[in-house]
C-alpha positions as CSV (number, residue, x, y, z in Angstrom):
1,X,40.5,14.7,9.0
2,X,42.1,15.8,6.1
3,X,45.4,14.4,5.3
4,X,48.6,16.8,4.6
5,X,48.9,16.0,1.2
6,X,45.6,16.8,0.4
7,X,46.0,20.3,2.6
8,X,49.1,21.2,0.4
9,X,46.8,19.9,-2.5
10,X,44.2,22.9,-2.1
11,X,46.4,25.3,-1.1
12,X,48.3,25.1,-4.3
13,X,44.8,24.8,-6.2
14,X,43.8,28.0,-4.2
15,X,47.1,29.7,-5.1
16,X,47.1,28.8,-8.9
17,X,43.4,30.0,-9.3
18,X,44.7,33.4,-7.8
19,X,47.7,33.5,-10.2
20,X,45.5,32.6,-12.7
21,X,43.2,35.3,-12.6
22,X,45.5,38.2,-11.7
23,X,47.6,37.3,-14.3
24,X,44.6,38.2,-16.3
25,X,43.8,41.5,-16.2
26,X,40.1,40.6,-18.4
27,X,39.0,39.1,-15.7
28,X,39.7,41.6,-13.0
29,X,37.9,44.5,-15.7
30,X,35.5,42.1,-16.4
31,X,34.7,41.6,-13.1
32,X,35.1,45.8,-12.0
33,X,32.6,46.5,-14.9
34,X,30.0,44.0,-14.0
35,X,29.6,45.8,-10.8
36,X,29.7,49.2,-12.4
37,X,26.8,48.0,-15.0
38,X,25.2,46.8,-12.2
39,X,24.8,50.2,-10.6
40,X,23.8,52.2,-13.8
41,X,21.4,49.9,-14.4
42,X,20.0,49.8,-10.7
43,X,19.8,53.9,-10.7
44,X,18.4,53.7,-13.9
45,X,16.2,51.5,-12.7
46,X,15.1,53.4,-9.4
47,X,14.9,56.6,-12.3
48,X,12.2,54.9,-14.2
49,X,10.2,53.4,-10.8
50,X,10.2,56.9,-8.8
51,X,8.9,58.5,-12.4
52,X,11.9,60.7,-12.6
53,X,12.2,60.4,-16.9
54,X,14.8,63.1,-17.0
55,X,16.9,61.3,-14.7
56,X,16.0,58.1,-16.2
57,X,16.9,59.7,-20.1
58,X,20.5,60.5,-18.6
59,X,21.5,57.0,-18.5
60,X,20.5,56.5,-22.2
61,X,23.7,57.0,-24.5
62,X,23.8,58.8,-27.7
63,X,22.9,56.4,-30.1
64,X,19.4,55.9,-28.0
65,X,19.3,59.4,-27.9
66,X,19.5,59.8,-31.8
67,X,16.7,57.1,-32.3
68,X,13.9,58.7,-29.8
69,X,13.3,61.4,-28.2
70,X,13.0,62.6,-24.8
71,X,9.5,63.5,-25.7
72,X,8.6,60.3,-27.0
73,X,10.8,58.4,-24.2
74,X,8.2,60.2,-21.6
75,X,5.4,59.2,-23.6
76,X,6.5,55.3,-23.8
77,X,6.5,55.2,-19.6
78,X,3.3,56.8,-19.2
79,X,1.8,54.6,-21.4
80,X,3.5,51.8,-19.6
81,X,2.4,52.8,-16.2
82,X,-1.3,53.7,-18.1
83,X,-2.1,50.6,-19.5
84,X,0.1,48.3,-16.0
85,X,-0.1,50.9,-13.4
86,X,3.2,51.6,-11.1
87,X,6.0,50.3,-12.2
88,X,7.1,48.1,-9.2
89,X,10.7,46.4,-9.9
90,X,13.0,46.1,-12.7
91,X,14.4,42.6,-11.8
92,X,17.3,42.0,-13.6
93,X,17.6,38.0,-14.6
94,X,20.9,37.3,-16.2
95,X,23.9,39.7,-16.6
96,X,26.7,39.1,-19.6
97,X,29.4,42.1,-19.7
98,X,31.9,41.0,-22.6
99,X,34.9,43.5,-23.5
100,X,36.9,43.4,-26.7
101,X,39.9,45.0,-28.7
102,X,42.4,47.5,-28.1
103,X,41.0,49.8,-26.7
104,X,38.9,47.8,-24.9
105,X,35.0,48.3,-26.2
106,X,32.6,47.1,-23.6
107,X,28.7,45.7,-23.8
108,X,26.4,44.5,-21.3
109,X,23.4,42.5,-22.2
110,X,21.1,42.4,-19.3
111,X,17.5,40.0,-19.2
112,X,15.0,41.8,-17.0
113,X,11.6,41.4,-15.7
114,X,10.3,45.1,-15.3
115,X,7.2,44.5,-12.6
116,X,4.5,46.4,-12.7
117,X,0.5,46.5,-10.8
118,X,-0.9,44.7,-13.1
119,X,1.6,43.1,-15.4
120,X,5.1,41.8,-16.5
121,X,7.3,42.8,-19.2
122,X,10.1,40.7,-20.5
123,X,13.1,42.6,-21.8
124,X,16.9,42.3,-23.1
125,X,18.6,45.4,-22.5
126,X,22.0,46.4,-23.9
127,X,24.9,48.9,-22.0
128,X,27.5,50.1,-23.7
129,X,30.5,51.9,-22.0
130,X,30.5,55.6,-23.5
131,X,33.4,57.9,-22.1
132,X,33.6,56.0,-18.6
133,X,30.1,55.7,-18.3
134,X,27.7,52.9,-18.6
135,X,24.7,53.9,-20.9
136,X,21.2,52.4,-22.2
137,X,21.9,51.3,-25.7
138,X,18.5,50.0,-26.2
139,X,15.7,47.3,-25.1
140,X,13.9,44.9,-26.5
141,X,10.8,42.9,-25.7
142,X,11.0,39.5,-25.3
């Protein structure tokens, strides 16, 4: 049985960790991006494995969109799905969202296993928030 010291103990503990993070607003943002991420990265996802690459291109932001093409962005998933067969999954690993300045710029940095038929590729993805919206900033094999 727990004694009633130790009850007012935990409640006070419970109460300051609340306190603590909603006198924070970073935390709360933080915490509201990470899910938005989350689901531009899972529709992106579901783009690329259904094989819809317009959809899919949508999610990329401009600076992806100023380094390759929609063209050559079709061309890179058929050859994926070519040499691996069906892309399967995109299972993302690890998920860091990290906002900074005034105003607030945000980046997500997300590890992912994209699954495929016959293979695995490793990659670090990067989101950045563009007007409200999170976009592909880029990927990287790893």
């Amino acid at each position: 049985m727990i004694s009633k010291r130790r009850k007012v103990f935990y409640v006070f503990l419970v109460f300051a960790a609340l306190a603590a993070a909603m006198g924070t607003p970073g935390i709360i943002e933080g915490y509201k991006q990470k899910k938005a991420v989350d689901s531009a990265f899972n529709a992106y996802s579901d783009a690329l494995r259904s094989g819809d690459y317009a959809k899919a291109f949508q999610f990329c932001g401009e600076a992806f969109k100023e380094s390759i093409s929609y063209e050559t962005f079709i061309k890179q998933q058929r050859e994926a799905t070519s040499n691996l067969g069906r892309l399967e999954t995109m299972d993302p690993k690890d998920i860091f969202v990290h906002g900074k300045g005034s105003p607030m710029k945000w980046v997500a940095v997300i590890e992912t296993l994209q699954v495929y038929e016959r293979g695995t590729v490793h990659l670090v993805c990067e989101f950045h928030l563009e007007n409200g919206n999170w976009k592909l900033f880029g990927c990287q094999r790893i």
